[in-house]
C-alpha positions, -999 to 999 in steps of 0.1 A, spaced: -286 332 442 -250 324 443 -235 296 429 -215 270 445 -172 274 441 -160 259 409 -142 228 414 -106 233 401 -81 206 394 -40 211 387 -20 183 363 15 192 371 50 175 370 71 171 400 101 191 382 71 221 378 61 224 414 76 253 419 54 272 389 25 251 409 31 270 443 31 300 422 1 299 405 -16 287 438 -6 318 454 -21 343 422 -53 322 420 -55 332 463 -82 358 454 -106 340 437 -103 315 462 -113 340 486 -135 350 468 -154 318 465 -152 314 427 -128 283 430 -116 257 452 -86 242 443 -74 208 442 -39 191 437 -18 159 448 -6 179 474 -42 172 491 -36 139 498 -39 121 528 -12 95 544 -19 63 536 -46 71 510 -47 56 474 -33 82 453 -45 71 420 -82 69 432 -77 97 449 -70 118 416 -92 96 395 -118 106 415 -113 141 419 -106 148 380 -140 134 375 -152 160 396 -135 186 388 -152 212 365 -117 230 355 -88 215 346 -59 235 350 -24 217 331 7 228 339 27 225 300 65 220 304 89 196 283 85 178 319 50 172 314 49 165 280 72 130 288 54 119 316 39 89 311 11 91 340 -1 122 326 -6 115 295 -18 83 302 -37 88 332 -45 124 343 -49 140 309 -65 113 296 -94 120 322 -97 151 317 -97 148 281 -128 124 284 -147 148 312 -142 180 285 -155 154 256 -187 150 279 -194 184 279 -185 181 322 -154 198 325 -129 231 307 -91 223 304 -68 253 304 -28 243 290 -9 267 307 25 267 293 53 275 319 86 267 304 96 264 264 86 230 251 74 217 216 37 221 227 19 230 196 27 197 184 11 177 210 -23 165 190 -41 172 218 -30 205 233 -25 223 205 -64 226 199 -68 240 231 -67 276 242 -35 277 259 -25 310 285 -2 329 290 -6 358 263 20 380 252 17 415 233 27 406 199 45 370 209 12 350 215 12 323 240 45 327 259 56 305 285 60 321 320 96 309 325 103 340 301 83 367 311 110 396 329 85 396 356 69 359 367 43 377 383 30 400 353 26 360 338 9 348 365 -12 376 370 -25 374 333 -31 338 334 -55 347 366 -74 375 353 -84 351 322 -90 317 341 -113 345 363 -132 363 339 -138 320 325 -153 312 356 -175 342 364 -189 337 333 -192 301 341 -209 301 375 -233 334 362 -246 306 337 -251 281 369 -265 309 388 -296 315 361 -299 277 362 -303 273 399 -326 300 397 -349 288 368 -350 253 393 -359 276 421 -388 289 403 -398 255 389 -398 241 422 -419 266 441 -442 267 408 -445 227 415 -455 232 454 -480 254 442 -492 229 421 -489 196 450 -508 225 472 -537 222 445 -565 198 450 -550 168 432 -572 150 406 -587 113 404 -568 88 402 -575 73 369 -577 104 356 -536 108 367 -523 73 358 -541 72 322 -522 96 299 -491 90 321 -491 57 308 -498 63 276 -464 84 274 -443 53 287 -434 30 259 -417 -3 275 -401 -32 258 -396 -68 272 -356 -77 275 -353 -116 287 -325 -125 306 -291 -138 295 -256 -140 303 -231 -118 289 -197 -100 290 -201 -66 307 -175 -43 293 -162 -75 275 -141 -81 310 -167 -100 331 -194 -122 331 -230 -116 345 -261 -130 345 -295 -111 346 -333 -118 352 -359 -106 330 -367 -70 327 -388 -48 311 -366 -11 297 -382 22 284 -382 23 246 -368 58 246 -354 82 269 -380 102 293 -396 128 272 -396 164 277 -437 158 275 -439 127 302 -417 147 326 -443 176 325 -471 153 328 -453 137 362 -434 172 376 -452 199 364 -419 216 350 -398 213 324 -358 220 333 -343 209 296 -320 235 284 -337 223 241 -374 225 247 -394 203 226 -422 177 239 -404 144 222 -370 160 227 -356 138 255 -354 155 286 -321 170 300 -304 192 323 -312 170 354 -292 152 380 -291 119 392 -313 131 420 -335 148 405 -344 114 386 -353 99 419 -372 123 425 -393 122 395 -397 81 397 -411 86 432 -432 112 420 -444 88 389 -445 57 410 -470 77 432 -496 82 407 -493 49 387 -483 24 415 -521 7 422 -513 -1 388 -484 -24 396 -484 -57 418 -471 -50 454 -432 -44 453 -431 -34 419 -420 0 406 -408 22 379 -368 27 386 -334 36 370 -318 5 356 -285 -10 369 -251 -3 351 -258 -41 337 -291 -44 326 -285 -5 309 -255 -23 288 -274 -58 280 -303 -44 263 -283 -15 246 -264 -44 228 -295 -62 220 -300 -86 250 -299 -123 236 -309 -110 204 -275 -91 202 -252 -95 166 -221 -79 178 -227 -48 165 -203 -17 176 -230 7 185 -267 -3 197 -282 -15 169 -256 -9 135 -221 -11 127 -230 28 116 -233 52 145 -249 76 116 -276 50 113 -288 46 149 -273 80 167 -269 113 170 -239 123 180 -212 157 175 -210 151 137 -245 147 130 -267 165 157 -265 195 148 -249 205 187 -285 198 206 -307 170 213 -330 152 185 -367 138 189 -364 101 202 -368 78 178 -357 94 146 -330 69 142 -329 28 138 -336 10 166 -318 -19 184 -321 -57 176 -344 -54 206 -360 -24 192 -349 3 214 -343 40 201 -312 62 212 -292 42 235 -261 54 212 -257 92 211 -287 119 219 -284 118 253 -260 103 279 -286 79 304 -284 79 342 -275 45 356 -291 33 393 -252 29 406 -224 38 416 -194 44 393 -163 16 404 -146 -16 396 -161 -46 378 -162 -77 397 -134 -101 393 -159 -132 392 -194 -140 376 -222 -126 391 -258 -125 391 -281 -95 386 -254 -71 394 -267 -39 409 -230 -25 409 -208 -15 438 -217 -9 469 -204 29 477 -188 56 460 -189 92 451 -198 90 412 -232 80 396 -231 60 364 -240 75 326 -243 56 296 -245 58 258 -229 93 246 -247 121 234 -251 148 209 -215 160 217 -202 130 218 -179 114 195 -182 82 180 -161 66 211 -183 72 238 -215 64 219 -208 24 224 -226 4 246 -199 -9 268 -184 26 272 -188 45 310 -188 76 320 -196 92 355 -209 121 376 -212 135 408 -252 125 420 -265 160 427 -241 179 399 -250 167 367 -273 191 353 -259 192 318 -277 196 281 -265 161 276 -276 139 303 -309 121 306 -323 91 313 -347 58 306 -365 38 330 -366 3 337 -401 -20 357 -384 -55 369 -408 -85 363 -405 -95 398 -409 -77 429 -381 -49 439 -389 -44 473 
Protein backbone atom coordinates (compact mmCIF):
# COMPACT_ATOMS: atom_id res chain seq x y z
CA UNK A 1 0.00 0.00 0.00
CA UNK A 2 1.49 3.20 -1.07
CA UNK A 3 1.21 6.15 0.76
CA UNK A 4 -0.07 9.38 -0.35
CA UNK A 5 2.77 12.33 -1.58
CA UNK A 6 4.07 14.26 1.31
CA UNK A 7 2.89 17.68 1.47
CA UNK A 8 5.93 19.99 1.17
CA UNK A 9 5.94 23.70 1.94
CA UNK A 10 8.96 26.42 1.03
CA UNK A 11 9.52 29.76 3.49
CA UNK A 12 11.70 31.75 1.27
CA UNK A 13 12.68 35.52 0.88
CA UNK A 14 12.12 37.42 -2.30
CA UNK A 15 16.02 38.31 -2.43
CA UNK A 16 16.45 34.09 -2.26
CA UNK A 17 14.31 33.09 -5.17
CA UNK A 18 16.76 32.26 -7.16
CA UNK A 19 18.25 29.41 -4.47
CA UNK A 20 14.23 28.59 -4.49
CA UNK A 21 14.10 27.77 -8.31
CA UNK A 22 17.15 25.79 -7.64
CA UNK A 23 16.19 23.64 -5.20
CA UNK A 24 12.76 23.09 -7.03
CA UNK A 25 14.56 21.85 -9.91
CA UNK A 26 16.93 19.05 -7.56
CA UNK A 27 13.84 18.07 -5.57
CA UNK A 28 12.18 17.23 -9.52
CA UNK A 29 12.75 13.48 -8.81
CA UNK A 30 11.11 12.87 -5.89
CA UNK A 31 8.42 14.80 -7.23
CA UNK A 32 8.28 12.40 -9.90
CA UNK A 33 8.58 9.99 -7.94
CA UNK A 34 5.53 10.79 -5.94
CA UNK A 35 7.31 11.21 -2.50
CA UNK A 36 6.47 15.02 -2.41
CA UNK A 37 4.39 17.67 -3.84
CA UNK A 38 5.55 20.88 -3.47
CA UNK A 39 4.07 24.05 -2.49
CA UNK A 40 5.29 27.79 -2.63
CA UNK A 41 3.82 31.46 -3.09
CA UNK A 42 4.52 31.02 -6.43
CA UNK A 43 1.15 28.81 -6.50
CA UNK A 44 -0.95 31.48 -6.06
CA UNK A 45 -3.86 32.44 -7.91
CA UNK A 46 -4.79 36.15 -9.25
CA UNK A 47 -6.89 37.73 -7.15
CA UNK A 48 -6.55 35.21 -4.33
CA UNK A 49 -5.79 36.11 -0.57
CA UNK A 50 -2.32 35.44 -0.15
CA UNK A 51 -2.04 35.31 3.48
CA UNK A 52 -4.85 32.70 3.79
CA UNK A 53 -3.64 31.17 1.10
CA UNK A 54 -0.24 30.38 2.95
CA UNK A 55 -1.87 30.13 6.33
CA UNK A 56 -3.71 27.53 5.05
CA UNK A 57 -1.34 25.60 3.31
CA UNK A 58 1.44 25.64 6.17
CA UNK A 59 -1.17 24.05 8.19
CA UNK A 60 -1.23 21.39 5.92
CA UNK A 61 1.85 20.96 5.06
CA UNK A 62 3.66 17.99 6.64
CA UNK A 63 7.36 19.38 5.70
CA UNK A 64 8.59 22.56 6.05
CA UNK A 65 11.30 23.42 3.92
CA UNK A 66 13.09 27.21 5.14
CA UNK A 67 15.20 28.80 3.03
CA UNK A 68 18.10 30.52 5.81
CA UNK A 69 19.73 33.67 4.42
CA UNK A 70 20.55 37.15 6.30
CA UNK A 71 17.35 37.96 3.99
CA UNK A 72 15.26 35.79 5.85
CA UNK A 73 16.39 36.16 9.11
CA UNK A 74 15.14 40.23 8.91
CA UNK A 75 11.94 39.57 7.45
CA UNK A 76 9.40 40.42 9.52
CA UNK A 77 6.43 38.19 7.80
CA UNK A 78 8.49 35.27 8.29
CA UNK A 79 9.27 35.39 11.47
CA UNK A 80 6.18 36.61 12.42
CA UNK A 81 3.91 34.82 10.25
CA UNK A 82 5.25 31.84 8.27
CA UNK A 83 7.74 30.53 10.70
CA UNK A 84 5.68 31.05 13.35
CA UNK A 85 3.20 28.47 11.86
CA UNK A 86 5.24 26.14 11.21
CA UNK A 87 6.92 26.36 14.49
CA UNK A 88 3.39 25.60 16.14
CA UNK A 89 2.43 22.65 13.42
CA UNK A 90 6.21 20.90 14.40
CA UNK A 91 5.23 21.64 18.28
CA UNK A 92 1.96 19.54 17.58
CA UNK A 93 3.76 16.76 16.48
CA UNK A 94 1.96 17.61 12.60
CA UNK A 95 4.72 18.79 10.70
CA UNK A 96 9.16 18.42 10.17
CA UNK A 97 10.93 21.82 9.52
CA UNK A 98 14.22 21.56 7.57
CA UNK A 99 16.58 25.24 7.89
CA UNK A 100 18.36 25.06 4.83
CA UNK A 101 21.01 27.60 4.95
CA UNK A 102 21.89 29.18 1.51
CA UNK A 103 23.95 32.12 1.94
CA UNK A 104 26.40 33.14 5.20
CA UNK A 105 24.24 34.60 7.93
CA UNK A 106 24.43 34.66 11.86
CA UNK A 107 21.97 31.57 11.98
CA UNK A 108 23.10 29.69 14.91
CA UNK A 109 22.01 32.44 16.96
CA UNK A 110 18.54 32.58 15.92
CA UNK A 111 16.76 30.83 19.23
CA UNK A 112 14.78 29.02 17.18
CA UNK A 113 16.79 27.65 14.28
CA UNK A 114 19.71 26.78 15.88
CA UNK A 115 17.94 23.71 17.56
CA UNK A 116 16.97 22.45 14.40
CA UNK A 117 18.91 20.12 12.10
CA UNK A 118 19.93 22.43 9.58
CA UNK A 119 21.33 20.99 5.70
CA UNK A 120 23.64 21.49 3.80
CA UNK A 121 26.65 19.26 5.29
CA UNK A 122 30.13 19.71 4.55
CA UNK A 123 33.22 17.21 4.91
CA UNK A 124 34.84 18.62 7.90
CA UNK A 125 33.05 22.26 7.77
CA UNK A 126 29.57 21.16 9.07
CA UNK A 127 26.54 22.96 7.88
CA UNK A 128 27.84 25.13 5.00
CA UNK A 129 25.72 27.43 3.22
CA UNK A 130 25.21 26.63 -0.51
CA UNK A 131 26.26 30.09 -1.73
CA UNK A 132 29.86 28.63 -1.06
CA UNK A 133 29.98 25.30 -2.24
CA UNK A 134 32.54 25.34 -5.73
CA UNK A 135 29.71 23.50 -7.26
CA UNK A 136 25.85 24.79 -6.37
CA UNK A 137 24.73 21.64 -7.51
CA UNK A 138 26.93 19.10 -5.35
CA UNK A 139 24.91 21.51 -2.48
CA UNK A 140 21.83 21.01 -3.77
CA UNK A 141 22.12 17.55 -4.52
CA UNK A 142 23.10 16.70 -0.82
CA UNK A 143 20.40 18.73 0.65
CA UNK A 144 18.00 16.26 -1.62
CA UNK A 145 19.37 13.02 -0.90
CA UNK A 146 18.80 13.80 2.99
CA UNK A 147 15.27 15.65 2.77
CA UNK A 148 14.74 12.04 0.58
CA UNK A 149 15.95 9.46 2.61
CA UNK A 150 13.53 11.88 5.60
CA UNK A 151 10.64 11.26 3.72
CA UNK A 152 10.90 7.69 2.69
CA UNK A 153 11.27 6.90 6.01
CA UNK A 154 8.38 9.07 6.80
CA UNK A 155 5.75 7.81 4.31
CA UNK A 156 7.14 3.79 5.01
CA UNK A 157 5.83 4.76 8.66
CA UNK A 158 2.28 6.04 7.00
CA UNK A 159 2.39 3.06 4.81
CA UNK A 160 2.39 0.37 7.93
CA UNK A 161 -0.36 2.72 9.35
CA UNK A 162 -2.68 2.57 6.45
CA UNK A 163 -2.13 -0.96 6.40
CA UNK A 164 -2.78 -1.82 10.10
CA UNK A 165 -6.35 0.43 9.23
CA UNK A 166 -6.74 -1.75 6.30
CA UNK A 167 -6.75 -4.83 8.35
CA UNK A 168 -8.85 -3.28 11.12
CA UNK A 169 -11.33 -2.39 8.78
CA UNK A 170 -11.86 -5.61 6.84
CA UNK A 171 -11.54 -7.38 10.50
CA UNK A 172 -14.61 -4.94 11.52
CA UNK A 173 -16.82 -6.08 8.22
CA UNK A 174 -16.23 -9.32 9.29
CA UNK A 175 -17.49 -8.62 12.46
CA UNK A 176 -20.89 -6.24 11.07
CA UNK A 177 -21.20 -9.54 8.68
CA UNK A 178 -21.71 -11.51 12.14
CA UNK A 179 -25.13 -12.06 13.53
CA UNK A 180 -25.34 -8.89 15.73
CA UNK A 181 -26.46 -9.32 19.30
CA UNK A 182 -29.63 -8.07 21.40
CA UNK A 183 -30.09 -4.95 21.83
CA UNK A 184 -29.78 -4.43 25.48
CA UNK A 185 -27.24 -6.64 25.48
CA UNK A 186 -25.19 -3.90 23.07
CA UNK A 187 -26.27 -0.59 24.69
CA UNK A 188 -25.62 -1.81 28.46
CA UNK A 189 -21.85 -1.98 28.95
CA UNK A 190 -21.45 0.75 26.25
CA UNK A 191 -23.05 2.92 28.61
CA UNK A 192 -21.46 2.01 31.39
CA UNK A 193 -18.01 3.13 29.59
CA UNK A 194 -19.48 6.82 28.96
CA UNK A 195 -19.06 9.05 31.91
CA UNK A 196 -20.96 12.47 31.17
CA UNK A 197 -21.15 15.61 33.19
CA UNK A 198 -23.86 18.38 33.19
CA UNK A 199 -22.33 21.93 31.91
CA UNK A 200 -25.27 24.77 32.19
CA UNK A 201 -25.18 27.37 29.99
CA UNK A 202 -23.54 30.83 30.27
CA UNK A 203 -22.05 33.52 28.51
CA UNK A 204 -18.55 33.97 28.07
CA UNK A 205 -15.47 35.38 26.15
CA UNK A 206 -14.29 32.76 23.58
CA UNK A 207 -10.62 33.25 23.10
CA UNK A 208 -11.04 36.33 25.32
CA UNK A 209 -12.00 38.21 21.85
CA UNK A 210 -15.79 37.59 21.59
CA UNK A 211 -18.78 36.99 23.35
CA UNK A 212 -21.09 33.95 23.06
CA UNK A 213 -23.75 32.50 24.63
CA UNK A 214 -24.53 28.69 25.00
CA UNK A 215 -27.53 26.38 25.95
CA UNK A 216 -27.13 23.66 28.32
CA UNK A 217 -25.12 20.61 27.56
CA UNK A 218 -24.07 17.54 28.73
CA UNK A 219 -19.73 16.83 27.90
CA UNK A 220 -17.82 13.43 28.37
CA UNK A 221 -15.88 13.36 31.64
CA UNK A 222 -12.76 12.09 29.77
CA UNK A 223 -11.62 11.51 26.47
CA UNK A 224 -12.92 8.22 24.54
CA UNK A 225 -11.18 5.31 25.89
CA UNK A 226 -9.07 2.92 24.13
CA UNK A 227 -11.71 0.32 25.87
CA UNK A 228 -15.17 2.19 24.75
CA UNK A 229 -13.81 2.49 21.25
CA UNK A 230 -13.34 -1.35 21.13
CA UNK A 231 -16.60 -1.99 22.59
CA UNK A 232 -18.29 0.41 19.64
CA UNK A 233 -15.67 -0.49 16.50
CA UNK A 234 -14.31 -3.63 17.14
CA UNK A 235 -10.55 -2.27 16.65
CA UNK A 236 -8.29 -0.45 18.35
CA UNK A 237 -5.98 2.04 16.00
CA UNK A 238 -4.02 3.88 19.07
CA UNK A 239 -0.39 3.92 18.38
CA UNK A 240 -0.04 3.51 23.09
CA UNK A 241 -2.28 0.51 23.79
CA UNK A 242 -3.88 0.47 27.04
CA UNK A 243 -7.83 0.13 27.79
CA UNK A 244 -8.11 3.71 29.93
CA UNK A 245 -5.29 5.18 27.76
CA UNK A 246 -7.30 7.68 25.69
CA UNK A 247 -7.67 6.71 22.33
CA UNK A 248 -5.52 8.12 19.47
CA UNK A 249 -4.23 8.00 16.06
CA UNK A 250 -7.65 8.76 14.46
CA UNK A 251 -8.95 11.49 12.22
CA UNK A 252 -11.70 13.73 12.36
CA UNK A 253 -13.56 11.25 10.19
CA UNK A 254 -12.93 8.49 11.61
CA UNK A 255 -14.70 10.09 14.84
CA UNK A 256 -17.84 10.41 12.74
CA UNK A 257 -17.69 7.45 11.99
CA UNK A 258 -17.45 5.85 15.37
CA UNK A 259 -20.49 8.39 16.82
CA UNK A 260 -22.66 6.97 14.12
CA UNK A 261 -21.60 3.60 14.90
CA UNK A 262 -22.29 4.33 18.79
CA UNK A 263 -25.37 6.32 18.22
CA UNK A 264 -26.66 3.13 16.34
CA UNK A 265 -26.59 0.87 19.18
CA UNK A 266 -27.58 3.26 22.08
CA UNK A 267 -30.01 5.65 20.25
CA UNK A 268 -33.64 3.98 21.48
CA UNK A 269 -32.04 5.12 24.51
CA UNK A 270 -32.25 8.78 23.71
CA UNK A 271 -35.44 10.97 22.98
CA UNK A 272 -36.08 11.43 19.16
CA UNK A 273 -33.42 14.04 17.74
CA UNK A 274 -30.98 13.34 20.32
CA UNK A 275 -27.44 11.98 19.81
CA UNK A 276 -24.05 11.40 20.99
CA UNK A 277 -21.76 14.07 18.84
CA UNK A 278 -18.43 16.01 18.77
CA UNK A 279 -18.77 19.29 20.58
CA UNK A 280 -18.61 22.79 18.90
CA UNK A 281 -15.26 24.83 19.08
CA UNK A 282 -17.42 26.87 21.97
CA UNK A 283 -18.99 24.57 24.09
CA UNK A 284 -15.25 22.39 23.94
CA UNK A 285 -13.67 25.88 25.45
CA UNK A 286 -16.63 26.78 28.01
CA UNK A 287 -16.55 23.73 29.95
CA UNK A 288 -12.65 23.29 29.64
CA UNK A 289 -12.52 26.64 31.67
CA UNK A 290 -15.10 25.58 34.11
CA UNK A 291 -18.47 26.70 32.53
CA UNK A 292 -20.09 29.23 35.04
CA UNK A 293 -18.22 27.71 37.76
CA UNK A 294 -14.95 28.97 36.01
CA UNK A 295 -12.10 30.93 38.60
CA UNK A 296 -9.92 32.17 35.91
CA UNK A 297 -7.54 29.69 36.10
CA UNK A 298 -4.69 29.37 33.21
CA UNK A 299 -5.13 25.83 32.35
CA UNK A 300 -8.51 23.69 32.93
CA UNK A 301 -8.76 23.43 36.37
CA UNK A 302 -5.18 24.91 38.26
CA UNK A 303 -2.92 27.73 37.84
CA UNK A 304 -0.37 24.38 37.59
CA UNK A 305 -0.40 22.66 34.30
CA UNK A 306 1.65 19.85 36.45
CA UNK A 307 -1.38 19.54 38.62
CA UNK A 308 -4.13 18.93 35.98
CA UNK A 309 -1.99 17.75 32.66
CA UNK A 310 0.22 15.87 31.17
CA UNK A 311 2.16 17.49 28.88
CA UNK A 312 6.12 17.18 27.16
CA UNK A 313 7.73 17.78 30.58
CA UNK A 314 5.81 15.39 32.52
CA UNK A 315 4.37 12.54 30.27
CA UNK A 316 6.86 10.71 29.82
CA UNK A 317 6.49 11.23 25.55
CA UNK A 318 3.08 9.02 25.34
CA UNK A 319 -0.36 9.28 26.54
CA UNK A 320 -1.47 8.73 30.40
CA UNK A 321 -4.74 6.88 31.75
CA UNK A 322 -7.60 9.52 31.95
CA UNK A 323 -8.12 10.81 35.01
CA UNK A 324 -4.85 10.58 36.86
CA UNK A 325 -4.70 14.22 37.17
CA UNK A 326 -7.10 17.07 39.04
CA UNK A 327 -10.06 17.70 37.41
CA UNK A 328 -11.82 20.94 36.39
CA UNK A 329 -14.15 23.26 38.58
CA UNK A 330 -16.69 21.28 36.61
CA UNK A 331 -14.95 18.13 37.26
CA UNK A 332 -13.72 17.16 34.07
CA UNK A 333 -10.28 15.23 33.57
CA UNK A 334 -7.59 16.04 30.76
CA UNK A 335 -8.90 18.82 28.88
CA UNK A 336 -5.22 20.42 29.40
CA UNK A 337 -2.42 18.13 27.92
CA UNK A 338 -2.84 14.09 27.28
CA UNK A 339 -4.42 14.33 24.20
CA UNK A 340 -5.32 17.19 21.69
CA UNK A 341 -9.59 16.78 21.30
CA UNK A 342 -11.37 16.95 17.92
CA UNK A 343 -13.78 19.80 17.63
CA UNK A 344 -17.29 19.41 15.44
CA UNK A 345 -15.94 22.61 13.17
CA UNK A 346 -14.28 24.15 10.99
CA UNK A 347 -11.03 26.00 11.78
CA UNK A 348 -11.64 30.17 10.82
CA UNK A 349 -12.36 33.56 12.17
CA UNK A 350 -14.28 34.42 15.32
CA UNK A 351 -17.25 36.35 14.82
CA UNK A 352 -17.02 40.09 15.14
CA UNK A 353 -20.40 40.28 17.20
CA UNK A 354 -22.15 38.22 20.05
CA UNK A 355 -23.64 35.19 19.17
CA UNK A 356 -25.60 32.43 20.31
CA UNK A 357 -24.71 28.65 20.40
CA UNK A 358 -21.98 29.15 18.01
CA UNK A 359 -21.37 26.01 15.91
CA UNK A 360 -18.39 27.85 14.14
CA UNK A 361 -17.87 28.84 10.56
CA UNK A 362 -19.54 27.71 7.95
CA UNK A 363 -16.78 26.20 5.38
CA UNK A 364 -13.26 25.62 5.36
CA UNK A 365 -10.49 23.18 4.79
CA UNK A 366 -9.23 22.62 8.63
CA UNK A 367 -11.02 20.73 11.49
CA UNK A 368 -10.71 22.15 14.97
CA UNK A 369 -8.30 20.55 18.03
CA UNK A 370 -8.23 21.54 21.45
CA UNK A 371 -6.36 21.27 24.73
CA UNK A 372 -2.50 20.14 23.94
CA UNK A 373 -1.15 16.99 24.56
CA UNK A 374 1.62 14.84 25.85
CA UNK A 375 4.05 16.79 23.44
CA UNK A 376 2.82 19.67 24.06
CA UNK A 377 4.26 22.56 25.90
CA UNK A 378 2.73 24.46 28.50
CA UNK A 379 1.34 27.06 25.70
CA UNK A 380 -0.89 25.01 23.82
CA UNK A 381 -2.29 23.13 26.86
CA UNK A 382 -4.74 26.30 27.65
CA UNK A 383 -8.14 26.30 27.08
CA UNK A 384 -8.55 29.19 24.75
CA UNK A 385 -5.56 27.97 22.63
CA UNK A 386 -6.48 26.37 18.71
CA UNK A 387 -4.95 24.31 16.76
CA UNK A 388 -6.16 22.62 13.38
CA UNK A 389 -6.00 19.72 10.93
CA UNK A 390 -6.83 18.57 7.75
CA UNK A 391 -10.43 16.22 8.45
CA UNK A 392 -9.22 12.91 6.97
CA UNK A 393 -5.24 13.46 7.86
CA UNK A 394 -4.91 13.62 11.34
CA UNK A 395 -4.03 10.34 12.43
CA UNK A 396 -1.42 11.38 14.96
CA UNK A 397 -0.32 9.74 18.67
CA UNK A 398 -1.71 12.94 20.03
CA UNK A 399 -5.05 13.60 18.79
CA UNK A 400 -8.33 12.31 20.31
CA UNK A 401 -11.38 13.20 21.32
CA UNK A 402 -14.53 13.66 23.93
CA UNK A 403 -18.09 13.58 23.18
CA UNK A 404 -20.79 15.85 23.89
CA UNK A 405 -25.28 14.70 24.14
CA UNK A 406 -27.18 18.35 23.84
CA UNK A 407 -30.23 18.48 26.28
CA UNK A 408 -32.42 19.40 23.47
CA UNK A 409 -33.08 17.91 20.31
CA UNK A 410 -30.12 18.16 17.50
CA UNK A 411 -31.89 17.20 14.61
Amino acid sequence: MKAAPLKTFIIYARADAEYKRELLLHLKPLIVSKLLTVWHDGNILPGEDWERAIKTELKASELVIVLVSIESLNSDFIQTEELRTALEQLDAGQTRVVPVVVSPCAWKFDPVLSKLQALPTYTNKGIFPVSLWSNRDHAWTTIVEEVGEMVQEVLDKRAEIQRQHAVADRKQKELELAEPKNQEEQVDPILKLIEMVPVKGGTFRMGDKFEVTLSDYVIGKYPVTQKLWQVVMGNNPSHFKGDDLPVENISWNNCQQFIEKLNEKVGKVFSEGRAYRLPSEAEWEFAARGGTLSKGYEYAGSNSLEEVGWCMENSGSKTQPVGQKKANELGLFDMSGNVWEWCQGWYGEYPQKPVRDWPGPNTGALRVGRGGSWGSTALNCRPMYRNSWLPDDGRFSFLGFRLVLSLQSVG
